[in-house]
Every structure is written in C-alpha cells, then in structure tokens.
N, C-alpha and C positions, 0 to 999 in steps of 0.2 A: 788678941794674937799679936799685933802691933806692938804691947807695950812688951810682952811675953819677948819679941826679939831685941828691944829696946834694950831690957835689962837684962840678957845674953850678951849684948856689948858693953854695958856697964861693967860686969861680970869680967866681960872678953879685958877693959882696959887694965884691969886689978893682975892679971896674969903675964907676969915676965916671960912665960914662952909662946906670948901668943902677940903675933906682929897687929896690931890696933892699928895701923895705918892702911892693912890687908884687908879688911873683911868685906866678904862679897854673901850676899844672900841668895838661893836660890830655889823658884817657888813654881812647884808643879799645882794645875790644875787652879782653886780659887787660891791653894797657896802662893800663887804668884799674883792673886790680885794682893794679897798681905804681904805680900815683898815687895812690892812696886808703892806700895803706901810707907810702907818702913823706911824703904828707901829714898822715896820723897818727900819724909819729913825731917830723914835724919840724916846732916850728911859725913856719919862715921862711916856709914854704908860708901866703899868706895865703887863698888861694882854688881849685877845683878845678872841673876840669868832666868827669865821667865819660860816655862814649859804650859804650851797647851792651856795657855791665857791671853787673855785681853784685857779690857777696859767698858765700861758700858754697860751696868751691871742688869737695868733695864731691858736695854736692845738683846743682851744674851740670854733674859728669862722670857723676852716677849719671841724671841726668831729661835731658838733653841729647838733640835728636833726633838729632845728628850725633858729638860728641864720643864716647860709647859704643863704638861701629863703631871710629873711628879710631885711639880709646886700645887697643883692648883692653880697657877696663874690664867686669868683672863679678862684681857685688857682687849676691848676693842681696836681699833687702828686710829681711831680717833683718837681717843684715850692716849693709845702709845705716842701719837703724834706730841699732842699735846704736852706730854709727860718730858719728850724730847725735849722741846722749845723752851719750857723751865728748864732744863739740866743744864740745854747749850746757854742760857743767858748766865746762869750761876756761874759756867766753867768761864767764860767770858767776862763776866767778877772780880774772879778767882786771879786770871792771868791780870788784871788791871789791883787790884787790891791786894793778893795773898790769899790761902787758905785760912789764915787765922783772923780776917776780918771780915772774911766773902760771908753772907747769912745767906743760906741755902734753903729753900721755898720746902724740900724736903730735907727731912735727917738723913735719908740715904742717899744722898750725895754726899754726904762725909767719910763713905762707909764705900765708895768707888773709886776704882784705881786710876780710871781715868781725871780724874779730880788734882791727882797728884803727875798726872804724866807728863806736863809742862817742867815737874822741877827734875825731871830726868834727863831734859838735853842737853847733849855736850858731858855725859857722864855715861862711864862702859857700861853698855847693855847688850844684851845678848837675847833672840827669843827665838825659840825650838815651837813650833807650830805640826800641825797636825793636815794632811791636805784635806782633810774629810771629816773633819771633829763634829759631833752632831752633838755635843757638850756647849762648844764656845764658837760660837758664830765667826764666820773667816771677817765678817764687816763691823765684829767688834774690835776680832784683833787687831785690824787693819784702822780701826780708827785709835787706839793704845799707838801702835806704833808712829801715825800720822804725828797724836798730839806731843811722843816723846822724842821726835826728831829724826826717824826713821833712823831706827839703831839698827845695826845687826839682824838680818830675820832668815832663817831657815824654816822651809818647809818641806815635812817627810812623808812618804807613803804614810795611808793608814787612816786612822778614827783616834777618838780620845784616847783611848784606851791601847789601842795596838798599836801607837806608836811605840810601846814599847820593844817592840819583836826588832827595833833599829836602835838598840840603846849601846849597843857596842859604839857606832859612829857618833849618838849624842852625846854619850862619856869623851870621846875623844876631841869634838868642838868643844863642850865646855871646858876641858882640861888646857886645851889650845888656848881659848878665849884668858881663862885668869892668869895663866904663866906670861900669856902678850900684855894683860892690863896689868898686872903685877911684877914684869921685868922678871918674870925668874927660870 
C-alpha cells in the first residue's frame, strides 16, 4: 500500500495539471496508519490528514474493544508488556539512527505507523479522532500524536464508525486544514 501511493506521486509528478508540490494524503481508519508511513518516508508528501487512527499497532490489537475477538489475538499482559519494551527500544533506535538502519527485534515494527511518527514533526498534520472508537484505542492515538509533535487533533462525538453521521464538519476542517497548508 505504501508503495501503491508512492507511485501515485510518481505518477502525480509526470502530470502538468497536478501541482507536485501540493499533495496531501489522507487515511481513514488503518488507511491512515499507510498514510502516516507514506508520508514519513516520503517527503513529496507535503501534508496529511489521519481519521480514526493511531500508531501502536500492538497496543491497538492488544486494548482494542473489537479487534481482540476478531484477530484471534491473545497476548497476556506480560507478553504485551514485554512486546512493548522491544518496540519502545527499537523506536528509541529509530529516532537516534533512522528507519533505514534501526534493525527491528520484530518485522512489525516496520509495518507501524508509529515507527515513522518522529519524521512527522514540524510538518502539516491534521487528525480527526473518534471520542469512543472501540477500533483504535484513544492511548494509541494519543501516543501517534505525542510521538508526531502534537499536530492538530480533533475529537468528535461517536465510535469508529459513526463518526461518520459529523462528516459535513470533518469535510469542512480538512478543507480548511489544506487551503491553510497549501495557501490557497
């Protein structure tokens, strides 16, 4: 999916009516865990807006009120602890080395948006949150936003899902959001 938007900006640059200094990604649900990795490895990506995401791909399969059930997952608390204190030394790596030289104890920490949320700060972000999401834990997104520099954060009535029934007002922040990071 990553490279999938990759080469949509490759794509994007070949095209004379499409401003390449513009392009903003935005990722509802895990799609904004894949926006938030796109957009911290690439920096054509000049601006983002994540919906009803986080970071902490772990913490959200292990606290999740839904995904649990669904996965299969069952990780003790130990286990999860444990699981944790590899990840946080990786990200801790990560910010001292780079992505491209940290060696990650798991593959799936390459494959976590929090992984990349360090190279999000100080760059437009935007993130539409859910007050009740029983999908994506509020102390994952809250750890996403911590590690990307506390961007921009709204949160709306509702769950994963029915945050839709407020999309007239999230249309109009993210419309707001890219005309402010894009001068237009």
């Amino acid at each position: 999916s990553v490279i999938d938007v990759r080469q949509v900006i490759d794509w994007a640059g070949t095209r004379d009516e499409i401003a390449s200094e513009q392009i903003a990604v935005v990722g509802i649900s895990f799609g904004g865990f894949i926006s938030a990795i796109a957009m911290g490895i690439d920096s054509r990506i000049r601006a983002g807006v994540l919906i009803t995401s986080g970071g902490n791909l772990e913490k959200v399969a292990f606290m999740s009120k839904t995904l649990p059930k669904r996965w299969g997952f069952r990780h003790t608390e130990a286990e999860f602890s444990a699981q944790q204190q590899r990840y946080f030394q990786y990200l801790s790596e990560v910010a001292e080395k780079g992505w491209e030289t940290a060696e990650p104890a798991e593959r799936g920490f390459l494959i976590d948006a929090l992984t990349y949320a360090g190279y999000l700060r100080n760059r437009p972000l935007l993130m539409i949150n859910a007050h009740r999401d029983e999908v994506i834990p509020r102390e994952a997104t809250l750890d996403f936003w911590e590690a990307s520099g506390r961007p921009a954060i709204s949160w709306f009535p509702g769950g994963h899902a029915t945050i839709w029934l407020w999309y007239p007002f999230i249309k109009r922040k993210i419309s707001r959001f890219l005309k402010v990071t894009f001068g237009l």
